[in-house]
C-alpha positions as a Markdown table, in Angstrom:
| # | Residue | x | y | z |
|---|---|---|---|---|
| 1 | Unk | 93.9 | -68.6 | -57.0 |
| 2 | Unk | 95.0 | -65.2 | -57.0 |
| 3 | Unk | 93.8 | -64.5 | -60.7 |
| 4 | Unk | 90.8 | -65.8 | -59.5 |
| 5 | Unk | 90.2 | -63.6 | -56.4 |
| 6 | Unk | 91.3 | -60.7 | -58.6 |
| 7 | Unk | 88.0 | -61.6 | -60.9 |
| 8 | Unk | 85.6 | -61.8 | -58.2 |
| 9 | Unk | 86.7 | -58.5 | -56.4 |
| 10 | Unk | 84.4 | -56.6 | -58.6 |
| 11 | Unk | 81.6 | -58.7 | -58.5 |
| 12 | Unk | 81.6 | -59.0 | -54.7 |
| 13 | Unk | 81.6 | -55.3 | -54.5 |
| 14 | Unk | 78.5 | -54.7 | -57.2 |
| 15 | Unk | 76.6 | -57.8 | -55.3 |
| 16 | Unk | 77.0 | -55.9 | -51.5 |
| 17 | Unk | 76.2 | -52.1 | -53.7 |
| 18 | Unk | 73.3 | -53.8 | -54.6 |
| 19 | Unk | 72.5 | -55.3 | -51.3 |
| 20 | Unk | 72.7 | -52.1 | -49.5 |
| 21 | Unk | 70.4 | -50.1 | -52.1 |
| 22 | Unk | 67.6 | -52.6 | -51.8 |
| 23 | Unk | 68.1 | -52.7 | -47.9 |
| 24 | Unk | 68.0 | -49.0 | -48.0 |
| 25 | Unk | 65.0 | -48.6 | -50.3 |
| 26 | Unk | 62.8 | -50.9 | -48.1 |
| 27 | Unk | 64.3 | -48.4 | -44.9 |
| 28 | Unk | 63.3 | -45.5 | -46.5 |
| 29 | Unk | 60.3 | -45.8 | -48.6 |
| 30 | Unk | 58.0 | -46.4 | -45.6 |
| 31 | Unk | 58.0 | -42.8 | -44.2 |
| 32 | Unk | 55.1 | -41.1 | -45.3 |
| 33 | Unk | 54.0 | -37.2 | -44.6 |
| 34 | Unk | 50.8 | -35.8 | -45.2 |
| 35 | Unk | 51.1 | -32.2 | -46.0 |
| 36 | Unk | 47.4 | -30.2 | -45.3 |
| 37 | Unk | 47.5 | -27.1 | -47.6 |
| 38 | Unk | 49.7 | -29.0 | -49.7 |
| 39 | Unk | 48.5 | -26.2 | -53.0 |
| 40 | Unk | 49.5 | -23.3 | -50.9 |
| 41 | Unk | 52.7 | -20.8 | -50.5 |
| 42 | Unk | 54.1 | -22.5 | -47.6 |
| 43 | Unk | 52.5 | -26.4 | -48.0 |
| 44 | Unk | 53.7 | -26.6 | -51.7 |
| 45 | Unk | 57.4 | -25.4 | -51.1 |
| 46 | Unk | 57.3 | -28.0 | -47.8 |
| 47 | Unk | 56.3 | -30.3 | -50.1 |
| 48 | Unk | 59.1 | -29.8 | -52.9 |
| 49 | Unk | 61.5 | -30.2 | -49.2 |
| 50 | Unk | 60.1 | -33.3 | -48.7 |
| 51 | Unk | 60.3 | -35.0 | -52.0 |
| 52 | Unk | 63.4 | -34.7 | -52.5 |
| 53 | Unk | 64.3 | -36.6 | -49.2 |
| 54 | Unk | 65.5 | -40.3 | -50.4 |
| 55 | Unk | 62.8 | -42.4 | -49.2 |
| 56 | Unk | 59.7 | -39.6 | -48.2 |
| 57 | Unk | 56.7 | -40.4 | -49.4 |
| 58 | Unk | 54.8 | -36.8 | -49.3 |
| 59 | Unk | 50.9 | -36.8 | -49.7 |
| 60 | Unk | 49.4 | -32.8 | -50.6 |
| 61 | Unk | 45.9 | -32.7 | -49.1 |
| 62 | Unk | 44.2 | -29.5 | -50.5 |
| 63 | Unk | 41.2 | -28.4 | -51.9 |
| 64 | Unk | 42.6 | -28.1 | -55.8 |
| 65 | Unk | 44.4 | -31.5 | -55.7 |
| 66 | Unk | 46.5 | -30.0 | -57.8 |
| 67 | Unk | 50.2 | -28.4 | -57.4 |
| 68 | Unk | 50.1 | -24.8 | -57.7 |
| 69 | Unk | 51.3 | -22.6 | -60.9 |
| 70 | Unk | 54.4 | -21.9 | -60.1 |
| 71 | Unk | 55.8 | -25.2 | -60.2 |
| 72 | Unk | 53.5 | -27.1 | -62.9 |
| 73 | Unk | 56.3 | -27.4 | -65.2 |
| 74 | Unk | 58.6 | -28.9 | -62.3 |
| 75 | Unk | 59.9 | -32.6 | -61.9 |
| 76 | Unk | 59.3 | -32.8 | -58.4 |
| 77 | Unk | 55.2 | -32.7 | -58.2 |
| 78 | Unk | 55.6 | -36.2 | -59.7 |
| 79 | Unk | 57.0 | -37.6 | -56.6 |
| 80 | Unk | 54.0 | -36.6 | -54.8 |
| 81 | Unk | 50.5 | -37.3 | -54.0 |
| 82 | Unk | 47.7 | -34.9 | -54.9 |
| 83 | Unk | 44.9 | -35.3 | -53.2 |
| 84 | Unk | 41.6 | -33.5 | -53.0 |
| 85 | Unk | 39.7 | -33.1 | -49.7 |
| 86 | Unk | 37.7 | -30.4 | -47.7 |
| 87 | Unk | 39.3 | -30.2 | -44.6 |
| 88 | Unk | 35.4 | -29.5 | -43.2 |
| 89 | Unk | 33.5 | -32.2 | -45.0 |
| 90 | Unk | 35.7 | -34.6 | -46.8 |
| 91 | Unk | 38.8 | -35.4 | -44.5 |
| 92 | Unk | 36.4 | -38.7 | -43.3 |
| 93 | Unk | 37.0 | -40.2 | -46.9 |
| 94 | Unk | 40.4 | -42.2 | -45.0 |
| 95 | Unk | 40.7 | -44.3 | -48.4 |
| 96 | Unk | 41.5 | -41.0 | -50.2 |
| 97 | Unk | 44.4 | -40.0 | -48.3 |
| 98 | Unk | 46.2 | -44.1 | -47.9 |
| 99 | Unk | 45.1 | -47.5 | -47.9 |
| 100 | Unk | 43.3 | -49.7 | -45.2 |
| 101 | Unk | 46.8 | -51.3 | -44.0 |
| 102 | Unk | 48.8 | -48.0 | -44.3 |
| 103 | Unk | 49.3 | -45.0 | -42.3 |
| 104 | Unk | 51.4 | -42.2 | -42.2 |
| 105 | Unk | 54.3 | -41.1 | -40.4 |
| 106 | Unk | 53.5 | -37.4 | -40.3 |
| 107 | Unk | 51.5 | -34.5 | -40.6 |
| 108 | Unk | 51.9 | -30.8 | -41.4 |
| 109 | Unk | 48.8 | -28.3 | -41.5 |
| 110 | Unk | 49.4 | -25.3 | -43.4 |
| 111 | Unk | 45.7 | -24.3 | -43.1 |
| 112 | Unk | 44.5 | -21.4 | -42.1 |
| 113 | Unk | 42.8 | -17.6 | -42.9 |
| 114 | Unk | 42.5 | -14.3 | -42.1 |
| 115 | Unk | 40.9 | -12.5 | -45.0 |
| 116 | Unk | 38.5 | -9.8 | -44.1 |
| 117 | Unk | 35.0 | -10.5 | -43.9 |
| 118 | Unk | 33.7 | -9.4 | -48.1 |
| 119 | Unk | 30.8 | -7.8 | -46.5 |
| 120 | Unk | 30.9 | -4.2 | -46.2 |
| 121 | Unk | 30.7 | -2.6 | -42.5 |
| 122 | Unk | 30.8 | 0.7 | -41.1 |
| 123 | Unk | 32.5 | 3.8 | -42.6 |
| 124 | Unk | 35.8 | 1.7 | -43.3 |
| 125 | Unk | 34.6 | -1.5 | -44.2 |
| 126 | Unk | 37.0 | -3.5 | -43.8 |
| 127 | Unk | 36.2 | -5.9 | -41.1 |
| 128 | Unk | 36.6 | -9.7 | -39.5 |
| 129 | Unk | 33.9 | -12.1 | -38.9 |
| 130 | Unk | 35.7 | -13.9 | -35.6 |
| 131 | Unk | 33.2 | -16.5 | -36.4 |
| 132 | Unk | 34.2 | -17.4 | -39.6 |
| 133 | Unk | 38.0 | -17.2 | -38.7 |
| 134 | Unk | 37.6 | -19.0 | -35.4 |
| 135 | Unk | 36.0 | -22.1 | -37.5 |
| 136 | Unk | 38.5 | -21.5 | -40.6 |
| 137 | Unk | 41.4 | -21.4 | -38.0 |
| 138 | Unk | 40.5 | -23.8 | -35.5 |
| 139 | Unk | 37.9 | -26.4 | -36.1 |
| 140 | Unk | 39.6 | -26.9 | -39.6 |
| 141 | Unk | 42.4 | -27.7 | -38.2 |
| 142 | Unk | 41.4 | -29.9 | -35.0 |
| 143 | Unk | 39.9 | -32.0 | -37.5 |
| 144 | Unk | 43.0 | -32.4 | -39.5 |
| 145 | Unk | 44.4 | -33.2 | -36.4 |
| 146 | Unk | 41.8 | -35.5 | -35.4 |
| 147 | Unk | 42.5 | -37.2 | -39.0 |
| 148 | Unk | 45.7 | -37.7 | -38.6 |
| 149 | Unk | 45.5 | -39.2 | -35.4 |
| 150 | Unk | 43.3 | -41.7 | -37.2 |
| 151 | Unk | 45.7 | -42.4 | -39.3 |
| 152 | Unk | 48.5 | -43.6 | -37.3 |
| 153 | Unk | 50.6 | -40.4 | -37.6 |
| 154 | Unk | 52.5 | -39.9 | -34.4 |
| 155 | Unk | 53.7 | -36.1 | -35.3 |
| 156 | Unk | 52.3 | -33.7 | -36.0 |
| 157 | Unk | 53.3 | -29.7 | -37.2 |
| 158 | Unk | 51.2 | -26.7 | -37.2 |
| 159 | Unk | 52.2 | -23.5 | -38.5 |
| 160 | Unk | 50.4 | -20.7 | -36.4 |
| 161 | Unk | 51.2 | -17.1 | -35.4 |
| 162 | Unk | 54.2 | -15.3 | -33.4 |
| 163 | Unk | 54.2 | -14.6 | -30.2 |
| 164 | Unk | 54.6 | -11.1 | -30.7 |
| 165 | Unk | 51.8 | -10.7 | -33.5 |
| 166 | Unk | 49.7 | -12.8 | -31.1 |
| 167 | Unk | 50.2 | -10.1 | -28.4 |
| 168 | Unk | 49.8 | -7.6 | -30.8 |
| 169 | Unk | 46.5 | -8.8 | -32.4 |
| 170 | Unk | 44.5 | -10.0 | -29.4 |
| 171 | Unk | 41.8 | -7.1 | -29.7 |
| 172 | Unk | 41.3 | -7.0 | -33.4 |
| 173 | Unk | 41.5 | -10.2 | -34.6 |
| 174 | Unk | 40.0 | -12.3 | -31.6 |
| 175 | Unk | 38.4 | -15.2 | -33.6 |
| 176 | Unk | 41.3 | -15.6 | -35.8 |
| 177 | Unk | 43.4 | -16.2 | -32.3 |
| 178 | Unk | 40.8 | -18.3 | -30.7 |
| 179 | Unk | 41.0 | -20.5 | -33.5 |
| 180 | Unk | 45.1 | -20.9 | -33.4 |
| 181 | Unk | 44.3 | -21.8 | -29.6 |
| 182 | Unk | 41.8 | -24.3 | -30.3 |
| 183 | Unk | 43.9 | -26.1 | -33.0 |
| 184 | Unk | 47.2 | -25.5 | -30.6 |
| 185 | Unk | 44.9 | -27.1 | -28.1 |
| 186 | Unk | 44.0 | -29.8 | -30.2 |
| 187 | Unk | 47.2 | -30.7 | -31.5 |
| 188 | Unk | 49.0 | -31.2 | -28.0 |
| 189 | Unk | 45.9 | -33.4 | -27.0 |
| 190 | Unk | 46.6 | -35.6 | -29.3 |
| 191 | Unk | 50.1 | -36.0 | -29.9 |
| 192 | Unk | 51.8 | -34.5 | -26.8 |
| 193 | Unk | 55.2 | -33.2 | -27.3 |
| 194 | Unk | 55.2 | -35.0 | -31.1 |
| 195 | Unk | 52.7 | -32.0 | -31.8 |
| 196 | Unk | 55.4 | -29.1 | -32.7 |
| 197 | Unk | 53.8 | -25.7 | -33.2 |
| 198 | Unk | 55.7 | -23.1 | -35.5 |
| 199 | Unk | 55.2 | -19.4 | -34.9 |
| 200 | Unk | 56.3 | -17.3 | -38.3 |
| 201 | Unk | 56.4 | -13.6 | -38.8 |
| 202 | Unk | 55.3 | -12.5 | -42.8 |
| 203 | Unk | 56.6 | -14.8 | -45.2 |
| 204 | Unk | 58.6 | -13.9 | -49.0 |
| 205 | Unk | 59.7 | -15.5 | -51.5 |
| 206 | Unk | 59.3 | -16.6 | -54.7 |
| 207 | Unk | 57.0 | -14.7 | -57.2 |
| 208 | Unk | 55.6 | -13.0 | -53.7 |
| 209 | Unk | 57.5 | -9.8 | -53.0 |
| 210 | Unk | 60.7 | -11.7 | -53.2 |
| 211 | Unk | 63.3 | -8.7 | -53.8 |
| 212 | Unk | 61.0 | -6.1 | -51.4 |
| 213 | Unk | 61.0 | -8.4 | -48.8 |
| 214 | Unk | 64.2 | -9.1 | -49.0 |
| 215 | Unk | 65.0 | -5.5 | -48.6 |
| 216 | Unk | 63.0 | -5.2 | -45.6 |
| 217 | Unk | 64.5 | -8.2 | -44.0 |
| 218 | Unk | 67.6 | -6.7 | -44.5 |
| 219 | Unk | 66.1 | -3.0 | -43.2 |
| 220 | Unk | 64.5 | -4.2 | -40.1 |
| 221 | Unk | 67.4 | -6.6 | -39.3 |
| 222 | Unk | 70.2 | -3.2 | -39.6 |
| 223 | Unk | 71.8 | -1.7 | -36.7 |
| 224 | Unk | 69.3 | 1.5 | -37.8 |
| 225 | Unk | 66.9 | -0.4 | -36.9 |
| 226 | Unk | 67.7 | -1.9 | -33.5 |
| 227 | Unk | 68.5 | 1.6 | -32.5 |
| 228 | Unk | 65.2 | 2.7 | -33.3 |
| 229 | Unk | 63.4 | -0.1 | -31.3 |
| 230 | Unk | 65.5 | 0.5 | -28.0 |
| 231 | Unk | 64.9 | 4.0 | -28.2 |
| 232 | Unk | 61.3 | 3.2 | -28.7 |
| 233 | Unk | 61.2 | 1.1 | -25.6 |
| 234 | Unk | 63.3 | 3.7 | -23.5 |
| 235 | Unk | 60.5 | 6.8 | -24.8 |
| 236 | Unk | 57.8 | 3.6 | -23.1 |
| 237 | Unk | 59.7 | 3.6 | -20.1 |
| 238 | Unk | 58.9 | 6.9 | -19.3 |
| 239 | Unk | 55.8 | 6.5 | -19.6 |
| 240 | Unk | 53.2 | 5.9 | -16.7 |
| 241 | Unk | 52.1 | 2.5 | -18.0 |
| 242 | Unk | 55.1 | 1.1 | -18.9 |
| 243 | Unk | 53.5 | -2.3 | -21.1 |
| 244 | Unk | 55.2 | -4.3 | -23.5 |
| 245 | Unk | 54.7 | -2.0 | -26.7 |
| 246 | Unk | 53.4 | -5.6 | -29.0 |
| 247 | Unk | 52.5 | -3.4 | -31.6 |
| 248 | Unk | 55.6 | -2.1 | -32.3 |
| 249 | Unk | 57.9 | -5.7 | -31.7 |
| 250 | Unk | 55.7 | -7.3 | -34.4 |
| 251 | Unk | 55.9 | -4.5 | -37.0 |
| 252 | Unk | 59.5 | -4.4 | -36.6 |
| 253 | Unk | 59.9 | -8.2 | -36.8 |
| 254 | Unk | 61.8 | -9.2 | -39.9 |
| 255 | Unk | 60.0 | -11.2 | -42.6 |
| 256 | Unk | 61.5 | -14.6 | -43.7 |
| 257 | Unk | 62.5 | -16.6 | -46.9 |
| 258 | Unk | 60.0 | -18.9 | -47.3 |
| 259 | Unk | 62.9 | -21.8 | -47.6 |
| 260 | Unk | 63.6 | -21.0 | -44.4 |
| 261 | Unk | 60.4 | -22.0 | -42.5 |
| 262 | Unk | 59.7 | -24.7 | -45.3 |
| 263 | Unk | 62.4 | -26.2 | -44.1 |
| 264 | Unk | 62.4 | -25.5 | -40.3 |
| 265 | Unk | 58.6 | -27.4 | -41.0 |
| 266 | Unk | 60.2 | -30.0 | -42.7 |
| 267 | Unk | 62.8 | -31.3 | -40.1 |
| 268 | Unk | 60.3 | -30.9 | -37.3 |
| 269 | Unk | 58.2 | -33.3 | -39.8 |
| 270 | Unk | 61.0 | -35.8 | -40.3 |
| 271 | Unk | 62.2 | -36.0 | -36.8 |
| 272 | Unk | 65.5 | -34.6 | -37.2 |
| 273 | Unk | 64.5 | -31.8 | -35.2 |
| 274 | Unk | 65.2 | -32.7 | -31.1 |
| 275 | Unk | 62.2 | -31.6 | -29.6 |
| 276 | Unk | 64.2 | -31.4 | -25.9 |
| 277 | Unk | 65.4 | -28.5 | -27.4 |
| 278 | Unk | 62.3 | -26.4 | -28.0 |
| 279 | Unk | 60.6 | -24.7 | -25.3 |
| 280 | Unk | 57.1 | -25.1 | -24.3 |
| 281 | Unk | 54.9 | -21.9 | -25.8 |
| 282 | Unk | 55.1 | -18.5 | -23.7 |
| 283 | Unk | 52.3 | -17.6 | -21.9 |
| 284 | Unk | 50.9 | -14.0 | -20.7 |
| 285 | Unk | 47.8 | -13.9 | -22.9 |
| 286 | Unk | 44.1 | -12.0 | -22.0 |
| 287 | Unk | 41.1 | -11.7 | -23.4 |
| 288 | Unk | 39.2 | -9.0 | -24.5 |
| 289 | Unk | 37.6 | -8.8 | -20.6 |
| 290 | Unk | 41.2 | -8.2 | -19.9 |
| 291 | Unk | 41.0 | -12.0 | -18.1 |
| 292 | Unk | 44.3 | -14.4 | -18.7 |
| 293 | Unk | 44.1 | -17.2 | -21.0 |
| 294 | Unk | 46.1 | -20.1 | -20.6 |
| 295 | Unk | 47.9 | -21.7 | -24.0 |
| 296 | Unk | 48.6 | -25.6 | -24.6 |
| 297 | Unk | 52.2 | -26.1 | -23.5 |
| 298 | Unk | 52.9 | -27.4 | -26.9 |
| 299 | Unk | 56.6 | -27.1 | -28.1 |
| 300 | Unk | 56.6 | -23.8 | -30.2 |
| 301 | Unk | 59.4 | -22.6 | -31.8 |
| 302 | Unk | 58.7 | -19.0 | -32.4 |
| 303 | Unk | 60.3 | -16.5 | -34.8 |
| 304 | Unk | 63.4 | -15.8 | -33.4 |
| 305 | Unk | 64.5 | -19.7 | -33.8 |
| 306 | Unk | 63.0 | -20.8 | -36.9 |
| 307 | Unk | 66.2 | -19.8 | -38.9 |
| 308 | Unk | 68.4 | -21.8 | -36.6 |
| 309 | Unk | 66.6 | -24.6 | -36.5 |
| 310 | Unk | 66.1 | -24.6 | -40.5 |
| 311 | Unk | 69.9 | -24.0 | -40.2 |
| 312 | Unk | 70.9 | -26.6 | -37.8 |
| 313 | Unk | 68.4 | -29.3 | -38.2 |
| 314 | Unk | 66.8 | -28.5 | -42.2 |
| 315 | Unk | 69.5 | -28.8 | -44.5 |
| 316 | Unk | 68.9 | -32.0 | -46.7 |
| 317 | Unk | 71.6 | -34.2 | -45.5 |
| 318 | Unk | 70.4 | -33.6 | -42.1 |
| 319 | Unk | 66.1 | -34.4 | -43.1 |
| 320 | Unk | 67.2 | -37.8 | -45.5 |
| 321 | Unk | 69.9 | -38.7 | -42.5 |
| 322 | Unk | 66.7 | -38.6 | -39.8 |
| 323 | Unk | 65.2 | -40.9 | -41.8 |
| 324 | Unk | 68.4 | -43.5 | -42.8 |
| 325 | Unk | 69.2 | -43.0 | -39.3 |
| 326 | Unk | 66.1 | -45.0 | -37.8 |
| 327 | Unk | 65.3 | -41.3 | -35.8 |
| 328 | Unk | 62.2 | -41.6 | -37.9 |
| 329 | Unk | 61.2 | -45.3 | -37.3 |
| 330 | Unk | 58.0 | -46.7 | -36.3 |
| 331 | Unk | 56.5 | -47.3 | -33.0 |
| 332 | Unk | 53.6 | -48.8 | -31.3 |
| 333 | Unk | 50.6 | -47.3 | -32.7 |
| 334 | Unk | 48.2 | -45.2 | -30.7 |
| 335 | Unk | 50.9 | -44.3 | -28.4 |
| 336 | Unk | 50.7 | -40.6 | -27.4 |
| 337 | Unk | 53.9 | -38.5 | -26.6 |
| 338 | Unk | 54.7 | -37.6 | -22.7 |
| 339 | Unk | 52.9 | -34.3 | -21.3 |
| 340 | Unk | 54.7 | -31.3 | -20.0 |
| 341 | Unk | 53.7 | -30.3 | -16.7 |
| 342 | Unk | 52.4 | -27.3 | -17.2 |
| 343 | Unk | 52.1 | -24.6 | -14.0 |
| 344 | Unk | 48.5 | -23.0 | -13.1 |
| 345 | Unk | 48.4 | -19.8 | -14.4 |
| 346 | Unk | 48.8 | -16.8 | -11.3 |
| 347 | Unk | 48.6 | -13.4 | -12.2 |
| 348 | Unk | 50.4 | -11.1 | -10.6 |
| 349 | Unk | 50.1 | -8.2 | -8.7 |
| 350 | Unk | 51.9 | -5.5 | -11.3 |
| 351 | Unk | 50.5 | -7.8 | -14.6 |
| 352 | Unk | 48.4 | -5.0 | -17.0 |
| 353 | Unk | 44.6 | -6.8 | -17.6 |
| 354 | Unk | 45.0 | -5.2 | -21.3 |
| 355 | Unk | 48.1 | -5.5 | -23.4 |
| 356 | Unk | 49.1 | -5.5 | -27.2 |
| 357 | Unk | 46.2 | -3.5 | -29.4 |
| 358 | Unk | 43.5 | -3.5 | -26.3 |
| 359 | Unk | 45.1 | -0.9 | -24.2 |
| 360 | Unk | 44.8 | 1.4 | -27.5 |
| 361 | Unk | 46.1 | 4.7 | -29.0 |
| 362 | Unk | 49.4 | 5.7 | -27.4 |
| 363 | Unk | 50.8 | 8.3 | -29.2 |
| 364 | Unk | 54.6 | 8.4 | -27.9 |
| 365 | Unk | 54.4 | 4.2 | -28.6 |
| 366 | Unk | 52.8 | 4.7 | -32.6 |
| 367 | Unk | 55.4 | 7.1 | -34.3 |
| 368 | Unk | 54.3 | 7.7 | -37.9 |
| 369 | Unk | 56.9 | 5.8 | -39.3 |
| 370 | Unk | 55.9 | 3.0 | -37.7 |
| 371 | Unk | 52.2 | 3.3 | -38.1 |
| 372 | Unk | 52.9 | 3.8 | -41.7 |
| 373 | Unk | 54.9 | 0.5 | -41.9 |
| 374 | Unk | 52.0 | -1.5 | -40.0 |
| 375 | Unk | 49.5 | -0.2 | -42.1 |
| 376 | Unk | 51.4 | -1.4 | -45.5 |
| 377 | Unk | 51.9 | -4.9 | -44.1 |
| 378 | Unk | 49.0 | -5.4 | -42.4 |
| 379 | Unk | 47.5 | -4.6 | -45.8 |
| 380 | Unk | 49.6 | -6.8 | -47.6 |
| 381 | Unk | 49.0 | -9.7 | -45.2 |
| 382 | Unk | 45.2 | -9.2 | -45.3 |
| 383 | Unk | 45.2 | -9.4 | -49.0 |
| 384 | Unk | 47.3 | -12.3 | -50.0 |
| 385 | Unk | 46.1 | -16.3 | -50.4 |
| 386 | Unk | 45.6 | -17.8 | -47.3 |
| 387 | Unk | 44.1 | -21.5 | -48.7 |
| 388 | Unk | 41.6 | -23.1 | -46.5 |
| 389 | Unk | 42.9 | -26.8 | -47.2 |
């Protein structure tokens, strides 16, 4: 009897290795993310994330269909896909994205623009069309949102802006905001606190800038630099208007890796990311009448926590454990996630009507080093590919 226990050891082990693979590949296989901008900087390196998660299914919705150049000789673009849509026009084609009796899990919308308009204007030229970037910006994306809705998905990511570039750029780039607001707007409709909003500074990395912007990471995260900004603020305290200088906390916001939001997006898109531990998005925003403007209380994790949560929540044991662990599992379809309260909006007594760009030229606030540095980056950011879909 012993010889014979000794001989089926073995076999008893391969049978329940066995067991447990195919149990875990029906688990796994059935969580499916839709990534909208799929071809682009951010969506394609989300995407590469995501496929490599045992058991993610990853659909790239873009206007190529195709993966981008940089990775066309890469394993990974097999493992997902590629799917051609308009995100104006075509998103209504449901067949193209999944089947009839399929739906997916979750979404991520990468979409977005803020070119300049290609029409010259004036003695400079350069110049925004907020109607174009309101409709590029937001009705794009509310009917992504509206899409995925449709399809069962029950969360849903958004990459917009900073808070502090928001601030910064409420003048000059209203349509471009407007739109971020709509599609915020949207996107907490619909999915409640499932809808997670990520606010980014510039973004490096591979063939884009990858060693400069690495250097100005590093530059603009030195002691140097800290000591510049508080002595910046202190020169605004003496002022008579003593306003948040936006202007100046954007430009001297570090850049990130693009890994590192690619994968703060894909654990927010998994479910490994707790959403009781983001806060609701900051408010304190006017118009160009200098009137406040209330934001959806959507969970937004701005700049200052994507790294941690990319950190603590991103790594790939932690994304293919949401999904093994069931934090990822179905539930009843249609079901919306709860509300936060959110508080009327009451502005106070001492609260400035303009901040950030629209209360204009303050000379001891714009130093030349620092207008330089806006000017180069603002440049840079104007003139790189922003992908509609």
């Amino acid at each position: 009897m012993a010889s014979i226990t000794i001989a089926t050891a073995p076999l008893v082990g391969i049978l329940l290795n066995l067991t447990l693979l195919l149990s875990y590949s029906r688990i796994t296989s059935a969580y499916q993310v839709a990534v909208f901008g799929g071809s682009g900087f951010i969506g394609s390196r989300i995407c590469k994330i995501l496929s490599n998660v045992p058991g993610c299914s990853v659909i790239s919705i873009s206007r190529s269909g195709v993966p981008p150049s940089w990775c066309q000789e890469e394993e990974w673009i097999d493992d997902v896909k590629w799917i051609s849509a308009d995100a104006i026009s075509m998103l209504k084609e449901k067949k193209k994205i999944c089947a009839d009796d399929d739906n997916i899990d979750a979404a991520v919308s990468c979409v977005g623009n803020v070119r300049p308009s290609p029409n010259w204007d004036g003695f400079w030229g350069l110049h925004w069309d907020d109607e174009v970037m309101r409709r590029e910006n937001g009705d794009v994306n509310v009917n992504i949102a509206e899409m995925s809705k449709s399809l069962g998905c029950r969360k849903f990511v958004y990459l917009s802006v900073s808070y502090d570039t928001a601030k910064a750029l409420e003048g000059p780039l209203e349509g471009y905001l407007d739109g971020k607001r709509d599609a915020e707007e949207a996107a907490y409709k619909l999915f409640g606190d499932d809808a997670i909003v990520f606010g980014p500074s510039l973004v490096y990395g591979g063939g884009r800038f990858a060693s400069f912007g690495r250097v100005i990471e590093n530059s603009l995260s030195s002691p140097a630099a800290k000591i510049y900004q508080s002595a910046n603020n202190a020169v605004r305290g003496l002022s008579v208007s003593n306003d948040e200088d936006w202007v100046t906390n954007m430009v001297m916001t570090p850049p990130m890796h693009i890994d590192i939001i690619s994968r703060a997006v894909a654990a927010a898109a998994v479910g490994s990311l707790d959403t009781a531990t983001i806060q609701p998005r900051r408010q304190g925003f006017y118009n160009t009448e200098g009137k406040p403007i209330q934001m959806a209380s959507v969970p937004f994790v701005d700049v200052g926590d994507i790294k941690r949560v990319a950190e603590q929540y991103g790594t790939d044991e932690k994304l293919a454990a949401a999904i093994i662990s069931g934090v990822s599992g179905k539930v009843k379809e249609g079901k919306t996630g709860k509300l936060r309260k959110v508080g009327k909006w009451e502005k106070k007594e001492n609260d400035p009507p303009f901040e950030g760009a629209l209360v204009g030229y303050k000379p001891l606030l714009y130093p030349l080093p620092v207008a330089a540095f806006f000017t180069i980056a603002f440049q840079w950011a104007t003139n790189i590919e922003y992908p509609i879909a």
